[in-house]
C-alpha positions, 0 to 999 in steps of 0.5 A: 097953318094957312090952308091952300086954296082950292085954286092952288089944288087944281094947279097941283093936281094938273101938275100931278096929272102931267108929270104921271102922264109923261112917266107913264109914257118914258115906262111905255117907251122902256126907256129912262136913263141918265139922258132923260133924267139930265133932260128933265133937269134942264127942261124944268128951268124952261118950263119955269121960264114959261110959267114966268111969261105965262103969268105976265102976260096973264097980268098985262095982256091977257090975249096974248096968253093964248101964244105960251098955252099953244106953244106948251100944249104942242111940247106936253103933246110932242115930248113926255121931258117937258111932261115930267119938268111942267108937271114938277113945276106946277106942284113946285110952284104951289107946294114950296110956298105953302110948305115955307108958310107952314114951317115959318107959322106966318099966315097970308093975309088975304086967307081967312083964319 
């Protein structure tokens, strides 16, 4: 089984941070029903559209990254839905690979043995 990384622990532990932030707030606000839970749903998709631009920016321009990390620090601030959906799909992002390496038996190559 191929061990992950200590960079892919430090985006799951953002990830973790996020999403225990933005419930931490919904529990502050005494208030999670069926609209927030739908609006989690549907914000993961935005939020994994701006991991999508984030990392190809990162790979063509990397200046221009500061835009996609300004526009999700002003919504992680502004609303705990995209707290919840970015911190999810942070740890998705890290996790489900690894979790489909280990169950395949396949090790990458560039890890070490």
């Amino acid at each position: 089984m191929g061990k992950m990384d200590w960079k892919q622990w430090i985006v799951v532990g953002t990830g973790a941070l996020l999403f225990s932030t933005g419930a931490a707030r919904f529990f502050h606000r005494h208030s999670f029903g069926l609209r927030d839970a739908l609006n989690c749903c549907l914000t993961i998709l935005a939020a994994g559209l701006l991991l999508l631009v984030f990392d190809y920016l990162l790979h063509h321009a990397r200046l221009v990254t500061v835009i996609p990390l300004l526009a999700a620090g002003v919504l992680v601030v502004s609303s705990p839905v995209f707290d919840v959906s970015l911190g999810l799909t942070l740890m998705g992002a890290m996790v489900l690979p690894a979790l489909s390496e280990w169950k395949t038996g396949k090790v990458p190559s560039n890890t070490p043995t």
